[in-house]
N, C-alpha and C positions, 0 to 999 in steps of 0.2 A: 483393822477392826472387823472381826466376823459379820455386827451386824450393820455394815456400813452402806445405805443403798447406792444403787447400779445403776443407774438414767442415760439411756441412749437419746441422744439430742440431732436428727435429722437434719444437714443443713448448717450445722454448726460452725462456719468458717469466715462465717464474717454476720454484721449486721446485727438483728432480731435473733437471730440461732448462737451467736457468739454472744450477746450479753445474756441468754437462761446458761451459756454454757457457767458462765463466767457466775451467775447464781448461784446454780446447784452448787458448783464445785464449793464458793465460799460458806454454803451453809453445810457442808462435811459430805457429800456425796461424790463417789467414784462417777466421773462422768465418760462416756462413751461417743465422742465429738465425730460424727458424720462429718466429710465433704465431700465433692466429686471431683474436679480438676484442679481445683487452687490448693495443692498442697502447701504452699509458704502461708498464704492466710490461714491456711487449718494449724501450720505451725506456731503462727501469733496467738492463736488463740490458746493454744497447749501450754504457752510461756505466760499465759496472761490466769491459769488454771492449776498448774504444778504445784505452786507454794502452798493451796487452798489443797489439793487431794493428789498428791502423788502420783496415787496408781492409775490417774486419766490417762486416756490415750486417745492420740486421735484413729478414724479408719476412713480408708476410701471406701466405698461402694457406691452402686447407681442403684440407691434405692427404689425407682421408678422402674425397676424392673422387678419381677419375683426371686429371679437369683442372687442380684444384690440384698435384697429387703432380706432373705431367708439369710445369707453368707454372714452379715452383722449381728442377727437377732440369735444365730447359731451358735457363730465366735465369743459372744460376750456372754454366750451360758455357759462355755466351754472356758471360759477364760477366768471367768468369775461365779459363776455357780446360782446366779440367780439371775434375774432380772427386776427389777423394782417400779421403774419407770419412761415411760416410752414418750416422747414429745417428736411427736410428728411435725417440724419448722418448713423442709424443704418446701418451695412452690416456686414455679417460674411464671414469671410475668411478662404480657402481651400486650400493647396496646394498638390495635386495628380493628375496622370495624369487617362484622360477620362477614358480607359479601369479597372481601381482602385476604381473607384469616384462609392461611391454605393449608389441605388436609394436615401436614405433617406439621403445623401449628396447632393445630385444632389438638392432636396426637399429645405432641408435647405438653399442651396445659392440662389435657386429661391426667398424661401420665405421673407428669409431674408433682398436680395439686390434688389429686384424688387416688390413683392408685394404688400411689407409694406410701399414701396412708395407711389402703385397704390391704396392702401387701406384707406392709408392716404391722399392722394388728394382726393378721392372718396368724403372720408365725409368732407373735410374741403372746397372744393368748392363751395360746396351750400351758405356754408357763407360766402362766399369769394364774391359771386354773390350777394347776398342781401345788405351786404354792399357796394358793388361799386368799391371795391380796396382788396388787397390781393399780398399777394409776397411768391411765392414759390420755394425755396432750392435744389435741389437733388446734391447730394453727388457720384460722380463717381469716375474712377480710372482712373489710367496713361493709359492702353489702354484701353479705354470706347470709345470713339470716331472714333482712327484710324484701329478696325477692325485687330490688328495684330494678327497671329496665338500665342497661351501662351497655351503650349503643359502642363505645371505642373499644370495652373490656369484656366482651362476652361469652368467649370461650374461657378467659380466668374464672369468671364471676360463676358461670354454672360447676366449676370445677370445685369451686371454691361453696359453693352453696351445697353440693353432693358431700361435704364435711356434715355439713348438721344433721342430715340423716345420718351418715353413717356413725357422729359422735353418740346420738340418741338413742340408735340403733341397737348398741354395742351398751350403751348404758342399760339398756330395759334388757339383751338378754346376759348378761354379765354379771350382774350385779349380784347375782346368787352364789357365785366366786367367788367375790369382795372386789372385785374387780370396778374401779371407778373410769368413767370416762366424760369430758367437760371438754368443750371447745373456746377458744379467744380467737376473740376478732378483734385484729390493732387496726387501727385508723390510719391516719399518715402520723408516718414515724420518722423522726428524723433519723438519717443512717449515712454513708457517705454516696449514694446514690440520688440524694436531697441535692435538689437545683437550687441558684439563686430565685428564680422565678417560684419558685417550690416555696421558700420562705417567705417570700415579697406577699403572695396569692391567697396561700392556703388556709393561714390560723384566721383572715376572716369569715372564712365558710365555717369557723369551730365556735362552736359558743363559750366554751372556754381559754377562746385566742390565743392559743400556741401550739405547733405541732406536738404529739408527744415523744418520749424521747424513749429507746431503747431499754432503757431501765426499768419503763410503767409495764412494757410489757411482762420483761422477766421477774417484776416483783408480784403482776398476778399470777402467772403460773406456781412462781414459787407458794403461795400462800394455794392453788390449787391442789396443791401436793401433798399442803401441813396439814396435821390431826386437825388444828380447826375447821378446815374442810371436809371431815370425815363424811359428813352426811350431806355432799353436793355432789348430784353424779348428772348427767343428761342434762347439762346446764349450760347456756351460752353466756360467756363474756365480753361484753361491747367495753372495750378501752380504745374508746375516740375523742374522747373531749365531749360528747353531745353529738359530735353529728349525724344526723338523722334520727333527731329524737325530733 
């Protein structure tokens, strides 16, 4: 289908990245499935997307760098001729507190959760611009937005908070493009990374007493994407159940 969109999904090999993958694909989109190491999970997730779109494919690259981010954002113009949608998922996670957290941690969650955003917008803008329309993703956390102090988590949390600038950012000078950009922030999600203690603990800190599951995330981006989203751009979405409302 000529006009079938192209969604590159950062991170897409397991978890939050592998159920938008497993979205786009069934609502008719060629999806462009990111991982870095775990090529067998990036291949569950290509068997779990095939039936729904064909011509997906998964790719390695280490997006958290400029050569990766460019190598992906390059290949899938050259491959497919457009680019439609970019969902920035990747982010690695840290838990120690500041005075523990060593330089090349500090590095990693820079690189990881902000960067390879800013890397990846970098180069997929242009063509975002030459086209005339474009829709961009960013994936944040429970506190990305409200700025709360996260003494065990703080080199994610600021990594992760330097998303809402740069989604708004990118919203206010883009948008003359057509170019949209919105960020979501999941809560605790259950994924297989979900502890028993995770379960036992958590849904009563939620006011809607359950973790949420995999799915709520990828069914807001998805609806971030559709025409009835046309006119939301520099917008943040809290899908946590409540918490820290």
């Amino acid at each position: 289908m000529a006009d079938q969109r192209v969604a590159i999904i950062t991170g897409a090999g397991k978890g939050i990245g592998q159920g938008i993958a497993r979205r786009l694909a069934a609502d008719g989109m060629i999806v462009i499935a990111n991982y870095l190491k775990d090529r067998a999970a990036a291949e569950q997730t290509l068997a779990q997307i095939k039936n729904h779109s064909p011509r997906s494919i998964i790719f390695q690259a280490d997006v958290a760098t400029p050569e990766g981010a460019k190598k992906i954002i390059e290949d899938t113009l050259a491959e497919f001729q457009r680019l439609d949608i970019l969902v920035n998922n990747v982010g690695p996670f840290l838990v120690k507190s500041l005075v523990d957290t060593e330089p090349d941690e500090w590095r990693r969650m820079i690189d990881g959760n902000l960067s390879s955003a800013f890397y990846c917008c970098k180069y997929a803008i242009p063509i975002m611009r030459a086209q005339k329309n474009g829709i961009i993703i960013n994936l944040g956390s429970l506190n990305a937005e409200n700025t709360r102090g996260a003494p065990t988590t703080t080199a994610y949390n600021i990594a992760k908070t330097g998303l809402v600038v740069l989604s708004k950012s990118i919203a206010r000078s883009e948008g003359r493009y057509g170019i949209r950009c919105n960020l979501v922030n999941p809560g605790y999600i259950e994924t297989d990374a979900t502890t028993e203690t995770d379960r036992r603990e958590l849904p009563s800190l939620i006011p809607l007493g359950s973790l949420g599951s995999v799915d709520d995330i990828a069914q807001a981006v998805a609806y971030l994407i559709s025409p009835q989203a046309r006119y939301i751009t520099g917008a943040v979405l809290n899908v946590h159940g409540g918490l820290w409302v």
